[in-house]
N, C-alpha and C positions, 0 to 999 in steps of 0.2 A: 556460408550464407544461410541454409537452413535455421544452423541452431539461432543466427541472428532474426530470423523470421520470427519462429518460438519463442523467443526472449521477448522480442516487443510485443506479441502475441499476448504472453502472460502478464505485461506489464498495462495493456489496453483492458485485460478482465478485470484486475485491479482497481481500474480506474471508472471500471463498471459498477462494480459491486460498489465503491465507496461512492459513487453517485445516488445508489440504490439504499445505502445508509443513511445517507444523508438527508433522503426524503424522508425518513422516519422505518423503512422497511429493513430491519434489521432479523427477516429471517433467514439470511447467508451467514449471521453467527451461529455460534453454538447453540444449545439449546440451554444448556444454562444462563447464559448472558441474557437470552429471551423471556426466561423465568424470573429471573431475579430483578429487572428494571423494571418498574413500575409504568402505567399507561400514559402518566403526567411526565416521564422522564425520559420516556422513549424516543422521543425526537431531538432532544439534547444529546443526548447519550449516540445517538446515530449519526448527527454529525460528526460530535468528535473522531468517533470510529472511523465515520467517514470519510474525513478530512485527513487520518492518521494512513488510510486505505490507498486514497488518492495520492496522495504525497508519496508509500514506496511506488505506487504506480509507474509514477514520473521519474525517480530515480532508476525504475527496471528500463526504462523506456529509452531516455538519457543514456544508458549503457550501452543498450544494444546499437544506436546511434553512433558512437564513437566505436563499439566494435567492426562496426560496418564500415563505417569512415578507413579504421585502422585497418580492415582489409583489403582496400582498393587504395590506401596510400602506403601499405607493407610498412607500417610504423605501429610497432606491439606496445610500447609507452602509451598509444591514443587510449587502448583496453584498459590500464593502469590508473587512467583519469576517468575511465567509466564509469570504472570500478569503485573509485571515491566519490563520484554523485551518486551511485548504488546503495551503498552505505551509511552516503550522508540521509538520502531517503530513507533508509531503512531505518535507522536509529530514530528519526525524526519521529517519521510514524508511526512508529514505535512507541517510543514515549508519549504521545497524543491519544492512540489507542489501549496502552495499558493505561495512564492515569484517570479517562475515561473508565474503564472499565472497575479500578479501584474506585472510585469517587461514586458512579450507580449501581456496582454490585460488592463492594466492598470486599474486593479480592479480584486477581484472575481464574481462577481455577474454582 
């Protein structure tokens, strides 16, 4: 039960921070990302981040859901399907926040 506490825990901060992107407040990235996007681009650029933030939020969140589900119905498969919206979020936002970040900072790193 804990870890499933934790888990949506960390998936509601997520969903913090990319709301906080998305205003345009993108100083919960690096400090490079911060450096390198321009004033005129900053609130573009913190959407996408954001939106990329938002989305694994939802698939951390989603998981802990069906882990929690999977523990009060003792069916370990439910976790197996968490685990693929997990994923699927992760990849997602993933690609939303790195293409983002090549397209305003012309690299991730």
């Amino acid at each position: 039960m804990m870890p499933t506490i934790v888990t949506a825990i960390i998936g509601i901060v997520c969903i913090l921070l990319g709301i906080q992107n998305m205003k345009g407040n993108i100083n919960s990235l690096h400090s490079y990302h911060r450096k390198r996007v321009s004033e005129e681009d900053r609130l573009a650029f913190g959407k996408k981040v954001g939106l990329g933030t938002i989305i694994i939020g939802i698939g951390v969140i989603i998981f802990a859901v069906f882990t929690y589900i999977a523990e009060k119905a003792a069916n370990e498969k439910l976790v197996i399907v968490g685990m693929g919206f997990m994923f699927i979020g992760l990849i997602i936002g993933s690609i939303l926040s790195f293409g983002a970040m090549i397209k305003y900072n012309k690299g991730i790193f």
